[in-house]
C-alpha positions as a Markdown table, in Angstrom:
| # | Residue | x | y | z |
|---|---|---|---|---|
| 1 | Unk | 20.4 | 19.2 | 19.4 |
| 2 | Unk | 24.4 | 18.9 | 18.2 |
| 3 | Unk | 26.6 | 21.7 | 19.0 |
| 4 | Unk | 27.0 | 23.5 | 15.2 |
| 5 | Unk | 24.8 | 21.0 | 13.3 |
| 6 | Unk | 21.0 | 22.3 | 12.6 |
| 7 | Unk | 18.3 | 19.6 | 12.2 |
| 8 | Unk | 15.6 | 19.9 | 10.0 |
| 9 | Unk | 12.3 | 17.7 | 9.9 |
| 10 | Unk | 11.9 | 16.2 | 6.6 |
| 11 | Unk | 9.5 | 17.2 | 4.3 |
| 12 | Unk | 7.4 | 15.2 | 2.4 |
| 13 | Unk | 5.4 | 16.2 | -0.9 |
| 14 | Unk | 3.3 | 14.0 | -3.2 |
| 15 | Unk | 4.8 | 14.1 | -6.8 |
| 16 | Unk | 1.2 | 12.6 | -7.9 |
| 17 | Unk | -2.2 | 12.6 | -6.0 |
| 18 | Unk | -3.9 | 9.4 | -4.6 |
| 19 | Unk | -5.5 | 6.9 | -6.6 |
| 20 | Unk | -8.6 | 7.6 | -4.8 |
| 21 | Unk | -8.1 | 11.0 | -3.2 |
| 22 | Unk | -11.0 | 12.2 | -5.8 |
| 23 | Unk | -13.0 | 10.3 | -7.3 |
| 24 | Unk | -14.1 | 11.1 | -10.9 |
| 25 | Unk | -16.4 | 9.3 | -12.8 |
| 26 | Unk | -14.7 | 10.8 | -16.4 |
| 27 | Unk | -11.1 | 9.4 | -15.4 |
| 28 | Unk | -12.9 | 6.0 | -12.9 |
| 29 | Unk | -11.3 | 3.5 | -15.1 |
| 30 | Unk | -8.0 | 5.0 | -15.1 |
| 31 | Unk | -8.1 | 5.8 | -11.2 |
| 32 | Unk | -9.3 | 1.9 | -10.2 |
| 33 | Unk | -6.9 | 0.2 | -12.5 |
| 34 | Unk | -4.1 | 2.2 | -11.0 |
| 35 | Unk | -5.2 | 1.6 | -7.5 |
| 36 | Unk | -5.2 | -2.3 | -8.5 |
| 37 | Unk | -1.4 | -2.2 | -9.7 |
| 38 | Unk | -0.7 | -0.4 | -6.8 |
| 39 | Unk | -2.3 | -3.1 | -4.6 |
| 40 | Unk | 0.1 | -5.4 | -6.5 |
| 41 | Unk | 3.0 | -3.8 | -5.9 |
| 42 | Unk | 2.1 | -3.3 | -2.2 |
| 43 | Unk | 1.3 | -7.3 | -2.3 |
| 44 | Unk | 4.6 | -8.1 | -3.7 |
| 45 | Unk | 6.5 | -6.0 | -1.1 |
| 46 | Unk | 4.6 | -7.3 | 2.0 |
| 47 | Unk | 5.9 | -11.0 | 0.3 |
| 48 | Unk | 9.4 | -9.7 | -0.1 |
| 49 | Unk | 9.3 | -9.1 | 3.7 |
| 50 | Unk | 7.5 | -12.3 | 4.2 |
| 51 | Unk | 10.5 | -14.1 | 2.0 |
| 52 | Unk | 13.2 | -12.5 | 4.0 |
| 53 | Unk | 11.6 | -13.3 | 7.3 |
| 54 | Unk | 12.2 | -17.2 | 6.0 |
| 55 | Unk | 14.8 | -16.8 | 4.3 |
| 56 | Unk | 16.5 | -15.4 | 7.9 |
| 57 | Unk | 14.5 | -17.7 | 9.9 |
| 58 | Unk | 12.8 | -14.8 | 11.7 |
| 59 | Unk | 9.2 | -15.6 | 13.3 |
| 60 | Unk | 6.0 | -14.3 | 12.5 |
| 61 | Unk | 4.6 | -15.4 | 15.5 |
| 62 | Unk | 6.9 | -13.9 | 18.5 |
| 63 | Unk | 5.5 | -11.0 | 19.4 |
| 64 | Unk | 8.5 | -9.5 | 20.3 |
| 65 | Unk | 9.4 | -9.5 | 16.7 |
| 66 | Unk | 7.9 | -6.2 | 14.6 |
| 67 | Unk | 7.5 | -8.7 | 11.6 |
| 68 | Unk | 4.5 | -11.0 | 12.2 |
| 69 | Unk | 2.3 | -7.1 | 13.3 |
| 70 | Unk | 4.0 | -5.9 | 10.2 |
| 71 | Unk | 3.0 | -8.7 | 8.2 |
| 72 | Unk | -0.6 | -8.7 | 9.3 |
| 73 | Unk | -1.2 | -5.2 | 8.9 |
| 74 | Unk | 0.2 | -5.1 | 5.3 |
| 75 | Unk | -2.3 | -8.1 | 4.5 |
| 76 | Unk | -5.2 | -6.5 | 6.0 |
| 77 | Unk | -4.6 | -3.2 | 4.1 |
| 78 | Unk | -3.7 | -5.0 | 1.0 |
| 79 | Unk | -6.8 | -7.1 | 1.1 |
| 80 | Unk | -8.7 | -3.4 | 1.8 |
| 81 | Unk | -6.6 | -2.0 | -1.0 |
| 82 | Unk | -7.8 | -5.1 | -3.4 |
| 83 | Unk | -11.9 | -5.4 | -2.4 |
| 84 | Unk | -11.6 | -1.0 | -3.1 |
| 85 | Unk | -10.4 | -1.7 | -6.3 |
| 86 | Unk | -12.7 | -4.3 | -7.7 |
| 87 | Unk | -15.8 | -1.9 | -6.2 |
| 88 | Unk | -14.2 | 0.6 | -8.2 |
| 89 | Unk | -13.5 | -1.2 | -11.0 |
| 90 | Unk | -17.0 | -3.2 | -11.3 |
| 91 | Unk | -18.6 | 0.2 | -11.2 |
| 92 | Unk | -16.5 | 1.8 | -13.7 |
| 93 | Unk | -16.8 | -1.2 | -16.5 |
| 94 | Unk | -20.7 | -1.1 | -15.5 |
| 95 | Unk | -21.1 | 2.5 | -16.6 |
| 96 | Unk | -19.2 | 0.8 | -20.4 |
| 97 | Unk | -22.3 | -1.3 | -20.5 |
């Protein structure tokens, strides 16, 4: 620690709760649709990060390189994110029927 500075650890709330945290058949719908646009958005970042790994002619494929892990893991949990959501929302629009 700095002489004469304090450090604190940085605290981290949740504004809303989790798409998913509870599930409930009432609000189903609501909660699936919202975990597919987040699945979007987290889709168009992990492509932002693939664009600027082009765009500055960084590899994918070095393992040295923190982007090509980053890059897989974002698709995996995207595609995770994505097969949840159409679950979710196939059983949601099935209880409409």
């Amino acid at each position: 620690m700095l002489k004469g500075r304090q450090t604190r650890s940085p605290t981290f709330t949740r504004s809303t709760p989790s798409p998913v945290s509870t599930l409930d058949e009432t609000t189903l719908p609501q909660q699936a649709e919202r975990l597919e646009r987040l699945t979007d958005e987290a889709e168009a970042r992990r492509d932002e990060v693939i664009g600027e790994t082009e765009r500055l002619s960084l590899s994918l494929s070095d393992p040295a390189s923190p982007y090509g892990i980053l890059v897989t893991e974002a698709t995996r949990l995207t595609e995770e994110f994505r097969y949840t959501s159409e679950v979710l929302l196939d059983l949601a629009h099935a209880e409409d029927r």
